[in-house]
C-alpha positions in Angstrom: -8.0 2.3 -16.4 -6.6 -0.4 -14.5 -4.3 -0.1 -11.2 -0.8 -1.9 -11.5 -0.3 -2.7 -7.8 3.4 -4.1 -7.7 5.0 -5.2 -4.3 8.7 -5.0 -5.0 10.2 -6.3 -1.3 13.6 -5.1 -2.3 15.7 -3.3 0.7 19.4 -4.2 0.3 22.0 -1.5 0.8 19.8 0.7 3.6 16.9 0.5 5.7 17.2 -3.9 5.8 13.7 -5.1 7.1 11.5 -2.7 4.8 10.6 -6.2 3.0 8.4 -7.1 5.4 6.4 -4.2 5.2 6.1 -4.8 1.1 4.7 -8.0 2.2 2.2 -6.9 4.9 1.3 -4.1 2.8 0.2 -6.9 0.1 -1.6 -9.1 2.5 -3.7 -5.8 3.9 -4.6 -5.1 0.2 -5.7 -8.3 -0.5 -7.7 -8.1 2.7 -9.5 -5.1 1.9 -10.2 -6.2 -1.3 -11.8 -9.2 -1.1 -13.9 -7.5 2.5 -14.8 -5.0 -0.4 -16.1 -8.2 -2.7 -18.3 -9.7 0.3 -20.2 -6.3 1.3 -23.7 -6.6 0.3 -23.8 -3.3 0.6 -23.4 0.2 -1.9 -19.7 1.4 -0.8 -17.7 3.7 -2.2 -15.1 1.0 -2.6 -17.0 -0.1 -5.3 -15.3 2.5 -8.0 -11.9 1.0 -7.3 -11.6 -2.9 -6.0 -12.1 -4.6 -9.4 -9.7 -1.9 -11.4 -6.8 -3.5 -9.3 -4.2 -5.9 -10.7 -1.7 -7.2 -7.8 1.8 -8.6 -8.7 3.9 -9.7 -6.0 7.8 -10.2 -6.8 9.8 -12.4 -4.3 13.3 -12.4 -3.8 13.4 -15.4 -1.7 17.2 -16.3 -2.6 20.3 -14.5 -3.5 19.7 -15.4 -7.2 16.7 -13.8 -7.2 18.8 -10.4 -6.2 20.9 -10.5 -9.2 18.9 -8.8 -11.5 16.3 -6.7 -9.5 16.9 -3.9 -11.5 16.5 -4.9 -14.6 13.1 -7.2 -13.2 11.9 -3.9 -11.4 12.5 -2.4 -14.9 10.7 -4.4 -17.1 7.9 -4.6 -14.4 7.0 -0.6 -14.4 7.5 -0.8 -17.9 4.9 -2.9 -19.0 2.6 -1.1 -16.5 3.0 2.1 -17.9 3.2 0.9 -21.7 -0.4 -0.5 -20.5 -1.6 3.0 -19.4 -2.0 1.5 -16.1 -2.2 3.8 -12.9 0.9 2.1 -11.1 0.8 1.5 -7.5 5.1 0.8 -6.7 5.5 -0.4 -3.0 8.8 -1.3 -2.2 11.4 -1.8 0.5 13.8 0.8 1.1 13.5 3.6 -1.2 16.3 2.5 -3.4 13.4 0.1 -4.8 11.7 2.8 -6.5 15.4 3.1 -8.9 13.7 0.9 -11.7 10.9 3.3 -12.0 12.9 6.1 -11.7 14.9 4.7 -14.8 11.8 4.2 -16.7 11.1 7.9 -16.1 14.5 8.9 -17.0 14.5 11.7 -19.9 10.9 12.5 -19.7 10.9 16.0 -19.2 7.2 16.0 -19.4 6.7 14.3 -16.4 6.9 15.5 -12.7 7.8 13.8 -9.4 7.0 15.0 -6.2 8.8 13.5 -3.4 7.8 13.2 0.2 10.9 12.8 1.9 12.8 13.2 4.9 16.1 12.8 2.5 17.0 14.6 -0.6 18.9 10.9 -1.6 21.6 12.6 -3.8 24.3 12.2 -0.6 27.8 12.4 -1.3 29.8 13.3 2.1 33.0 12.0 2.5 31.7 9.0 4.9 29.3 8.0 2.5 29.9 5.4 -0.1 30.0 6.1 -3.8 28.4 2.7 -4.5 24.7 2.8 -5.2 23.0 3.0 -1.6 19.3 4.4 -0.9 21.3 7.5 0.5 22.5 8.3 -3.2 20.0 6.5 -5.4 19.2 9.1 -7.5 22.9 9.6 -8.4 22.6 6.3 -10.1 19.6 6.9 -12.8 19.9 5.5 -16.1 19.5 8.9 -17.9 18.4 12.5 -17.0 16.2 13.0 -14.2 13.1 13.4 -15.2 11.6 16.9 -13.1 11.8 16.4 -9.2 10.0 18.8 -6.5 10.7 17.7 -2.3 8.6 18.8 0.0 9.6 17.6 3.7 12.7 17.3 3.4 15.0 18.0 6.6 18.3 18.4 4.8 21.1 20.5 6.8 23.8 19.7 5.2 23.8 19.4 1.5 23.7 23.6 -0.1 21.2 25.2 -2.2 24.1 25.1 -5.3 24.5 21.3 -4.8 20.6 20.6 -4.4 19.5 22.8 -7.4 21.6 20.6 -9.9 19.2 17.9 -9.3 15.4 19.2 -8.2 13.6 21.6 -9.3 12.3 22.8 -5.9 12.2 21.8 -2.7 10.2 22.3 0.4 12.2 21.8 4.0 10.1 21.3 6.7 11.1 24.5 8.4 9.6 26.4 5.3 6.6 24.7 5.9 6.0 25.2 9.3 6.6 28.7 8.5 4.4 28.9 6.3 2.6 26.2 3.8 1.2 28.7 0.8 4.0 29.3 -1.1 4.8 24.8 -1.3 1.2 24.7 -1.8 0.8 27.5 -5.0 3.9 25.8 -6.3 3.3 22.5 -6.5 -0.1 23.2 -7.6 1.5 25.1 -10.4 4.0 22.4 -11.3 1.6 19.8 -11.4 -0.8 21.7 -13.9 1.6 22.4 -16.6 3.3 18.5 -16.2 2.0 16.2 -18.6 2.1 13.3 -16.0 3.0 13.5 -12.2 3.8 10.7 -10.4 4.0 10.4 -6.7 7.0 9.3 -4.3 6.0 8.9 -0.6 8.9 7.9 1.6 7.3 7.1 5.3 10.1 9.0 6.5 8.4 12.1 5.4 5.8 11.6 8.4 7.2 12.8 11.8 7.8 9.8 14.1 5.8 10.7 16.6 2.9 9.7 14.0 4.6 7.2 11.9 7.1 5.2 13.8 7.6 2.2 11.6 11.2 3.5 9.8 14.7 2.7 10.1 16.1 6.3 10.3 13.4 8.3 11.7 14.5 11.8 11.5 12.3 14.5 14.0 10.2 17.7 12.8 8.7 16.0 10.4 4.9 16.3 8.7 1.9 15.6 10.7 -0.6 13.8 8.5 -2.8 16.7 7.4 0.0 18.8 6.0 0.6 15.6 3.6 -2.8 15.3 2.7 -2.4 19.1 2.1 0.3 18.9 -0.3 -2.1 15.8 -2.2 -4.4 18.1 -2.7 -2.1 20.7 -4.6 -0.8 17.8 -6.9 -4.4 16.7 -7.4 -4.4 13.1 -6.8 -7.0 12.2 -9.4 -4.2 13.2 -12.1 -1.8 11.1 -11.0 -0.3 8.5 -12.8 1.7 6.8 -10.4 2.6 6.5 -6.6 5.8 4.6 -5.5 5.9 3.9 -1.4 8.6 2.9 0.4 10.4 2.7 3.7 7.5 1.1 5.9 9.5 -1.0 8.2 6.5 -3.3 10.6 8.9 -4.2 13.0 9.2 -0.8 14.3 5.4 0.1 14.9 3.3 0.7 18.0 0.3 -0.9 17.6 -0.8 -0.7 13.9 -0.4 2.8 14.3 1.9 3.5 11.5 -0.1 0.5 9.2 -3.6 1.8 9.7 -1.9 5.8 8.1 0.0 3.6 5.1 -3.3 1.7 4.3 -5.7 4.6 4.7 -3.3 7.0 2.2 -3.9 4.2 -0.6 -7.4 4.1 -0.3 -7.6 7.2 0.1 -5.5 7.3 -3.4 -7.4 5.2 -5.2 -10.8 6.4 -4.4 -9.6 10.4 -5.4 -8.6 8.5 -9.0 -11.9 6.0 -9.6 -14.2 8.0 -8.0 -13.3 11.4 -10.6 -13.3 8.8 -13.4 -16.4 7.5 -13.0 -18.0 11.1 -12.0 
């Protein structure tokens, strides 16, 4: 199976210089690649780095903004008509909205979110108009299943929450205690036909992940996310959207070197079960 890896810089409306990190994120990928190509050497690397196809979309003008929805569309479509693994980094996360669409009404299919945000805001101060605060307001269709862990809502009620995920996670249930988020998204992974994966770098608590716009505090430490990976099992996904990298905001690679490392780490758990 081949790896759609699809840098979407889109990050109007919220979080404005996430493009650049779409962009870095696409020359680091390349880089590693083609490092993988020159070793002489066995390397694990080997099960993954010719499996990946990279597409880069540019919105270099205000045309090209026009129709980045329907583009973003018809983009994850074909991937996923093509039974391709699809690797979607993007901007702010209101770039992951096309995929979302293309997800729309599959009941069959899971998404677990890591997210500081539960992005179904509606306060008074907040506009109605499609933001990445209330992207998921906007999906062509019925949500497909959603489960957040990481989340640091304290505002928005349980009532108001449940009409749109399944479960959710806060981070103050997981620093209580990690079991029960781990036995249940174990559980909701296993009976989903497909899970796809939607990391928003805001999960990550700042003082390991700086590069984001709205950093919010108590968030995950690395090993509780690759924790919850392990309960979705990340050789069964079918997908992983990123977003929400913003470069201009790291201390020295810091937050780069954890964004890199989680898609290797990604793509080995998937080519290194398939070829096992």
């Amino acid at each position: 199976m081949k790896t759609s890896a699809i840098f979407f810089p889109f990050d109007l409306f919220g979080s404005g210089g996430c493009a650049a990190g779409v962009n870095l994120l696409a020359d680091e990928l390349r880089e590693m690649l083609a490092d993988n190509r020159r070793e002489s050497v066995p390397t694990r690397a080997r099960a993954y780095t010719e499996h990946i196809k990279m597409r880069e979309v540019s919105f270099a003008t205000t045309d090209a903004y026009a129709a980045w929805r329907k583009q973003g569309r018809q983009l994850a479509r074909q991937a996923l008509r093509q039974g391709d693994f699809l690797l979607w980094i993007t901007g702010n996360h209101l770039g992951a909205l096309p995929v979302y669409d293309e997800l729309a009404g599959r009941s069959e299919t899971l998404v677990v979110q890591l997210d500081a945000h539960l992005d179904i805001h509606h306060f008074r101060d907040c506009a109605e108009t499609l933001s990445h605060g209330n992207f998921l307001l906007h999906v062509e269709g019925t949500l497909p299943p959603l489960v957040n862990a990481g989340h640091r809502e304290l505002l928005l009620t349980e009532e108001y929450i449940a009409r749109f995920y399944r479960r959710t996670f806060s981070t103050t249930a997981l620093a209580v205690d990690t079991a029960p988020a781990l036995a249940e998204l174990a559980s909701q992974a296993a009976q989903a036909e497909r899970v796809f994966l939607d990391v928003d770098c805001d999960v990550f608590d700042p003082m390991f992940f700086p590069a984001v716009s709205q950093p919010v505090p108590f968030g995950l430490a690395p090993p509780q996310v690759l924790a919850l990976l392990e309960a979705v099992r990340p050789e069964r996904l079918s997908g992983v959207m990123l977003s929400e990298f913003d470069p201009g905001r790291d201390q020295n690679d810091r937050s780069l070197a954890v964004v890199m490392w989680l898609i290797e780490y990604l793509l080995l758990r998937r080519y290194e079960s398939k070829s096992a």
